[in-house]
C-alpha positions as CSV (number, residue, x, y, z in Angstrom):
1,X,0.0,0.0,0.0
2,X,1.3,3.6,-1.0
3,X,2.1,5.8,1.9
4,X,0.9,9.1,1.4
5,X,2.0,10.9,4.3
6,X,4.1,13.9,4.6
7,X,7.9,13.6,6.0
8,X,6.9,15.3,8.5
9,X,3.7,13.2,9.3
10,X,6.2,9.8,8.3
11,X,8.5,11.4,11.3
12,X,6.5,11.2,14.1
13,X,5.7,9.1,16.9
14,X,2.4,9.8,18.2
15,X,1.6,10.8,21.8
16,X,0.5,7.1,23.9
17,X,-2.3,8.3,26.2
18,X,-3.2,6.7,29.6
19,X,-4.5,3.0,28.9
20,X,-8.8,3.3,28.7
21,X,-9.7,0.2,28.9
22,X,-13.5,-1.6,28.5
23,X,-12.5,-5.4,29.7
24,X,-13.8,-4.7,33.0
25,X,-14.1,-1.7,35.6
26,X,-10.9,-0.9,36.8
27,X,-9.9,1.8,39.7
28,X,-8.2,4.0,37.1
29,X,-5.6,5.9,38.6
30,X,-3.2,6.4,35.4
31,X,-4.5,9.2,33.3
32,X,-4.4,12.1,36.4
33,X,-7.6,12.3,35.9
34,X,-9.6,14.4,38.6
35,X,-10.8,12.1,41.6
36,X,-14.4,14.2,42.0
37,X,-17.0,15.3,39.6
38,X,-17.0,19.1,38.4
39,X,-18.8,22.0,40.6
40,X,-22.3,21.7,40.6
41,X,-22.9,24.6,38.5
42,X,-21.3,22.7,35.3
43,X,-24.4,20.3,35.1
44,X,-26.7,24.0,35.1
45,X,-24.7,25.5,32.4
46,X,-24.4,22.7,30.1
47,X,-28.1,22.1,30.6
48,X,-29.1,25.9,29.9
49,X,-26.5,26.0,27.0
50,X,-28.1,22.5,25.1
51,X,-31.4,24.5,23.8
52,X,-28.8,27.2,21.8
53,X,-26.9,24.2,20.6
54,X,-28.2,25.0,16.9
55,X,-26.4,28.9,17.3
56,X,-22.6,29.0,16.1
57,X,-20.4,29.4,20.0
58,X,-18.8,32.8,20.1
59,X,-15.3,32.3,17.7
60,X,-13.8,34.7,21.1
61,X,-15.4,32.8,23.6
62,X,-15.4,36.2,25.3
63,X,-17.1,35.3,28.7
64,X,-14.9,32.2,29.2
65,X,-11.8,34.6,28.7
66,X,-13.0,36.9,31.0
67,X,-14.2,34.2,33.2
68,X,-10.5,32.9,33.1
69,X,-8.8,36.2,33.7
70,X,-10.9,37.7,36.1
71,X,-9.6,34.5,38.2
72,X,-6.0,35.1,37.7
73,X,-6.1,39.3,38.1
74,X,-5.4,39.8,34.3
75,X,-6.9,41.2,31.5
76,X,-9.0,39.3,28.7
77,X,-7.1,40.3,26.0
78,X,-4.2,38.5,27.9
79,X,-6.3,34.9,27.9
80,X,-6.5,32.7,25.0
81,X,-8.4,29.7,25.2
82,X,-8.6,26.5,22.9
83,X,-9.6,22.8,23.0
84,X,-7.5,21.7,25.8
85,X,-3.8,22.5,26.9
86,X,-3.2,20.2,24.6
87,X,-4.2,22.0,21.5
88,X,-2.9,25.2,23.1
89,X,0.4,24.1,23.4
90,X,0.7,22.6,19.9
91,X,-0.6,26.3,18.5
92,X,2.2,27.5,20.9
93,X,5.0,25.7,19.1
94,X,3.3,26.6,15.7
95,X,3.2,30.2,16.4
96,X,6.5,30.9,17.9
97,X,9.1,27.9,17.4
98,X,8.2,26.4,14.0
99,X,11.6,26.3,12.4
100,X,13.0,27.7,15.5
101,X,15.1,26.1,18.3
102,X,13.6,25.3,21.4
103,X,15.2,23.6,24.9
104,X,13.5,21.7,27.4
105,X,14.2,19.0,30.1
106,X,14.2,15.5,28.8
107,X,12.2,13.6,31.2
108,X,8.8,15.8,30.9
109,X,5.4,15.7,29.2
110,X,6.0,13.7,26.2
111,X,3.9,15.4,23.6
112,X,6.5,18.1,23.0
113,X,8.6,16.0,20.9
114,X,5.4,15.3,18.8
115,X,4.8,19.0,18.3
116,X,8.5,19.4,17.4
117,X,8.9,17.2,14.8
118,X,5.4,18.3,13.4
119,X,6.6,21.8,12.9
120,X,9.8,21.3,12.2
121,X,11.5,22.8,15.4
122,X,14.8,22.4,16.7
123,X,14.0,20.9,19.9
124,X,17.1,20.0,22.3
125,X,16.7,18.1,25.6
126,X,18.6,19.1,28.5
127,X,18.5,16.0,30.9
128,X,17.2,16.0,34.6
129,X,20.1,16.2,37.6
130,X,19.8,12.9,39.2
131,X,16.9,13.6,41.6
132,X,14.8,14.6,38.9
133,X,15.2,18.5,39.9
134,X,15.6,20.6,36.8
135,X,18.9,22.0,35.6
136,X,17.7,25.9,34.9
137,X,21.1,26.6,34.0
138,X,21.3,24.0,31.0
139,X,18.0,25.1,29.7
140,X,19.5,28.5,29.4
141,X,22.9,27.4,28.0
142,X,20.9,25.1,26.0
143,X,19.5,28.0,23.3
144,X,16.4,29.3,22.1
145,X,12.8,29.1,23.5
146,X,12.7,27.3,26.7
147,X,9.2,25.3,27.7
148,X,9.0,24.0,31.1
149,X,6.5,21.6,32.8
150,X,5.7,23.1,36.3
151,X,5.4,21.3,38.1
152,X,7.0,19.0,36.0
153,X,5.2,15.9,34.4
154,X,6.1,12.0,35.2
155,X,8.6,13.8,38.2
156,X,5.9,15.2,40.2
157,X,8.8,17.9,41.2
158,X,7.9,21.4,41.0
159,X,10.3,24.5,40.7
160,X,10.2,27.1,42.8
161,X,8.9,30.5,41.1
162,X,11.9,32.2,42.5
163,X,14.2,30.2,39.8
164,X,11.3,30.4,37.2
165,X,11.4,34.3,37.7
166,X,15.6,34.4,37.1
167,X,15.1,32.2,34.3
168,X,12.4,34.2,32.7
169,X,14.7,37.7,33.5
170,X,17.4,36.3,32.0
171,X,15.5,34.6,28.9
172,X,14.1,38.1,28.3
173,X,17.6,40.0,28.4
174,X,18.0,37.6,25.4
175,X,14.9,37.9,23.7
176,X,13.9,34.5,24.5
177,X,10.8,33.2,25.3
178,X,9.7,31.2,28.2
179,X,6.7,28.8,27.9
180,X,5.6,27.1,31.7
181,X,3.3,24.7,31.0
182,X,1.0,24.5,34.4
183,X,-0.9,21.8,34.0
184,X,-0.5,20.7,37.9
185,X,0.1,24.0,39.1
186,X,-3.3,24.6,40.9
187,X,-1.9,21.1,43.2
188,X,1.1,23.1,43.9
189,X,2.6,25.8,46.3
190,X,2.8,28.7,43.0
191,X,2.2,30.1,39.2
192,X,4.1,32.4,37.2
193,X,0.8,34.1,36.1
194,X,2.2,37.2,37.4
195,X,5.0,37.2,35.4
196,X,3.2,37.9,32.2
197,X,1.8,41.2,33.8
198,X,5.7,42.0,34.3
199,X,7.1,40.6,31.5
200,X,6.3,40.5,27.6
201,X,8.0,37.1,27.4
202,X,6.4,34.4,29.4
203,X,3.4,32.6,28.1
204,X,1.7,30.4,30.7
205,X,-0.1,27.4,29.5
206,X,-3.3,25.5,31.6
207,X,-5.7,23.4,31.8
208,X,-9.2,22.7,33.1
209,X,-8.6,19.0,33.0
210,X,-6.9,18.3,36.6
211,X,-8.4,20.7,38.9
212,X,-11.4,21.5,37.5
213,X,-12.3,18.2,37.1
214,X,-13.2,18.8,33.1
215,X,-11.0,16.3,31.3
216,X,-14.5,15.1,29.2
217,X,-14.6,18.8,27.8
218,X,-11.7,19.8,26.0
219,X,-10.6,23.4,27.2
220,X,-7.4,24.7,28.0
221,X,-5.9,28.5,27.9
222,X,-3.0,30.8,28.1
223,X,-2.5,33.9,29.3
224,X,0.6,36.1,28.4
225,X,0.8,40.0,26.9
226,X,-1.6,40.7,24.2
227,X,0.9,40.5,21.6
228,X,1.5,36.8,22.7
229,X,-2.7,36.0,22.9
230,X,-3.0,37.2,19.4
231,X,0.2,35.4,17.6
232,X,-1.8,32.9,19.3
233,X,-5.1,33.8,17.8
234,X,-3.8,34.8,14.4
235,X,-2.8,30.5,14.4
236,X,-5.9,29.4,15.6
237,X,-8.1,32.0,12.8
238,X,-6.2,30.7,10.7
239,X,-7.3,26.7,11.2
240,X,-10.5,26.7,13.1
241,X,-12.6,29.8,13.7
242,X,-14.9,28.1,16.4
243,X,-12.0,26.4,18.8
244,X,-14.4,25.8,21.6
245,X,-18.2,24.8,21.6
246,X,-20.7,25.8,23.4
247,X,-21.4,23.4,26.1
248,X,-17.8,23.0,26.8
249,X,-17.2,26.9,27.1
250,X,-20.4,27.6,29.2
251,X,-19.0,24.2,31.3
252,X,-15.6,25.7,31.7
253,X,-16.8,29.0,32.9
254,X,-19.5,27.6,35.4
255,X,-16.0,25.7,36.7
256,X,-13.5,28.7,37.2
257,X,-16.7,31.2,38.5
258,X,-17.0,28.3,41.3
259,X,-13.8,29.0,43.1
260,X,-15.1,27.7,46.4
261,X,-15.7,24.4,45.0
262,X,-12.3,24.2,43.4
263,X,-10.3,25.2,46.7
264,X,-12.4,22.1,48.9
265,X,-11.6,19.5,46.2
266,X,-8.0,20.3,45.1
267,X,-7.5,20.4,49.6
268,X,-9.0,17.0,49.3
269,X,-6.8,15.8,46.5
270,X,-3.6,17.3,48.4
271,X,-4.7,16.1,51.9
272,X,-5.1,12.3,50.2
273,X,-2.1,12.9,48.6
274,X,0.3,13.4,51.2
275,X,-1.3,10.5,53.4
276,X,-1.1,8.0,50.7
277,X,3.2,9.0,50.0
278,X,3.1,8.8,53.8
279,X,2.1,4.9,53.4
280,X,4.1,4.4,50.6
281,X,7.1,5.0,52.1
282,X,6.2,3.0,55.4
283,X,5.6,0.6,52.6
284,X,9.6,1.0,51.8
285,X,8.9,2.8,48.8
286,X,10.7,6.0,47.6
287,X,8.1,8.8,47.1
288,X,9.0,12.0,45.2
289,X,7.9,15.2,46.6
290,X,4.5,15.9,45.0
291,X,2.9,19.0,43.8
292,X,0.9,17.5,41.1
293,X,-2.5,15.3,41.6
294,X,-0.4,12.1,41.4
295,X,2.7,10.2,42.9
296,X,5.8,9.0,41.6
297,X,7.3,6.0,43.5
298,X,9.5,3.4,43.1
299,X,11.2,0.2,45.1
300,X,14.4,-0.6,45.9
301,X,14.7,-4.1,45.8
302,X,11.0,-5.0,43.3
303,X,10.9,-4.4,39.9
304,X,8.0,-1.7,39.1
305,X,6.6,-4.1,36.3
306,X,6.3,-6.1,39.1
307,X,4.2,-4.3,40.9
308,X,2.3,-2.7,37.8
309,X,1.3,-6.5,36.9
310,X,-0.1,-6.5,41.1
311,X,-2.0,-3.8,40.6
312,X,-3.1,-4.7,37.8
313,X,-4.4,-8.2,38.5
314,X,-6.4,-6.2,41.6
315,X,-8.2,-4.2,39.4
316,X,-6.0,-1.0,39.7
317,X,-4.6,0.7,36.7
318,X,-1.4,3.1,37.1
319,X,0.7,4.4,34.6
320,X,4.6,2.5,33.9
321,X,6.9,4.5,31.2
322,X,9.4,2.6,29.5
323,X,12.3,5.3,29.1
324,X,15.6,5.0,31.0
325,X,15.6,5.8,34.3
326,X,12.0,6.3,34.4
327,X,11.2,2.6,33.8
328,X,11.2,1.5,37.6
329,X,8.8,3.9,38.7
330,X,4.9,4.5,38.4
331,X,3.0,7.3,38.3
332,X,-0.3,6.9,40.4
333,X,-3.2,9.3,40.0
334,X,-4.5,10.4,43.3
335,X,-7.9,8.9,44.1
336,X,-10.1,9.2,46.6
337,X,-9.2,7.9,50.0
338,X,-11.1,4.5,49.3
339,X,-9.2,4.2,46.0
340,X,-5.8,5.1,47.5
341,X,-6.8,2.8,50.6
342,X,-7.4,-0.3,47.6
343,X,-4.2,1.1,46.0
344,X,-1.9,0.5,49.5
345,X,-3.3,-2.4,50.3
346,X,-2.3,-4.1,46.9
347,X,0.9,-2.8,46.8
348,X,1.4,-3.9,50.9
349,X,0.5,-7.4,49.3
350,X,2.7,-7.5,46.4
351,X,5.6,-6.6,48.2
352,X,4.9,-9.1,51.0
353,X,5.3,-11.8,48.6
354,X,8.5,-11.0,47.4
């Protein structure tokens, strides 16, 4: 059969999402998926929205926006949003690094490379010091753009906003620009949101996946100066007019207005969090320091295939990656205290066997 793909297309290796599986019901704890249901007010909204379904959404989406930066303290015309981080980001290396060079740390969210080779970019990784912690330095040294996962996806590790802020000064006295991809950052102890009211060269990427409990709806956003949003904007005219529909926009807003809600449940995901690494390690497991909505462990002396397969056979799904030095640990979404209790209890099991 002819192959009539582009070299580009021919190039790359697609992104391997979390494992959804329909053999049976699993406790799925390895997409980092949100443990609770969305606010209340997103079942209202999308119900209100469905009789206007046969209306065109706004191509501005211009309440979500200002939904979005009324949140954060910033202006609309500083907020772009789009089907998920996920398309944000890809429009992000489109817009600004297509044929351009652009540095990040190896071990991090592993659709980046997919983008790169997409649109042609020069992308160079700078590896991971040993305990995961990012080297800010190599980035720099490294050239380019710099995009940075903070807190960092598989690690778990976030860096502080003190080091994101030199980076970003000293990026800017190059005119280089810094993407921080902040996924997780709402499970974490900072943002550099306020960075892009104090400087034109930080874009912050996020999603309403993790905290907002949304990952059914895709909707993601970033917010940077205006002349970032509409380099943005001018991309995303210039594929798709209408990035975000209507249920998922009224959806999204009804999930940012409800800030209450948000605060109790990511608490709840933090507070399980911490108990379950707590276990772990009485477990003899080695626990990174989390600020994300999942856990990165590992054991000394048992194989994590080992205990993936344990898991596994209990009716628990994490996530393994195969790539060196990641391949003996697992990344486990943060459940809910039953799930995490099911989660321990296997694990306790496993490694009582050995």
């Amino acid at each position: 059969m002819r192959d009539f793909r582009s070299a580009a297309a021919r190039g790359v290796t697609p992104y391997v999402c979390g494992e959804q599986p329909t053999d049976r019901a699993y406790i799925k704890l390895n997409a980092n998926e949100n443990a609770y249901s969305p606010s209340p007010r997103v079942a209202e909204a999308v119900a209100a929205e469905v009789s206007r379904l046969q209306y065109y959404p706004d191509m501005t989406s211009a309440a979500l926006r200002g939904a979005i930066a009324a949140a954060h303290g910033v202006r609309p015309e500083q907020v772009y949003v789009g089907n998920g981080s996920d398309e944000v980001l890809a429009f992000t290396f489109l817009a600004f690094f297509a044929g351009e060079r652009l540095s990040a740390p190896d071990l991090t969210y592993s659709f980046y490379p997919c983008y790169a080779k997409l649109f042609d970019v020069d992308y160079r990784e700078v590896p991971l010091r040993a305990d995961f912690t990012v080297d800010v330095d190599g980035l720099e040294a490294s050239g380019g753009g710099v995009i940075l996962a903070n807190p960092n996806a598989p690690t778990s590790l976030e860096l502080g906003q003190d080091a994101v802020r030199a980076l970003a000064l000293r990026l800017s006295g190059q005119d280089r620009l810094l993407v921080v991809d902040e996924a997780y950052a709402a499970f974490g102890e900072g943002t550099a949101i306020p960075l892009t009211q104090e400087l034109d060269n930080v874009l912050v990427v996020r999603t309403l996946s993790k905290a907002h409990a949304l990952a059914g709806l895709r909707v993601g956003y970033a917010i940077g100066s205006e002349a970032l949003i509409a380099a943005l904007q001018g991309v995303k005219d210039s594929i798709n007019s209408y990035p975000v529909d209507r249920i998922a926009a009224a959806a999204a807003q009804a999930a940012v207005e409800d800030e209450a809600y948000l605060r109790r449940t990511v608490s709840m995901i933090c507070r399980t969090r911490d108990e379950t690494a707590r276990r772990l390690r009485a477990l003899g497991m080695t626990v990174l320091p989390s600020r994300t909505n999942f856990l990165f462990a590992t054991h000394p002396l048992v194989q994590a295939r080992t205990l993936l397969a344990a898991l596994r056979a209990d009716g628990i799904l994490v996530r393994h990656f195969q790539r060196p030095r990641l391949e003996n640990f697992l990344r486990i979404t943060v459940g809910t205290d039953e799930q995490m209790d099911r989660v321990v209890q296997s694990l306790a099991r496993a490694l009582n066997a050995q």
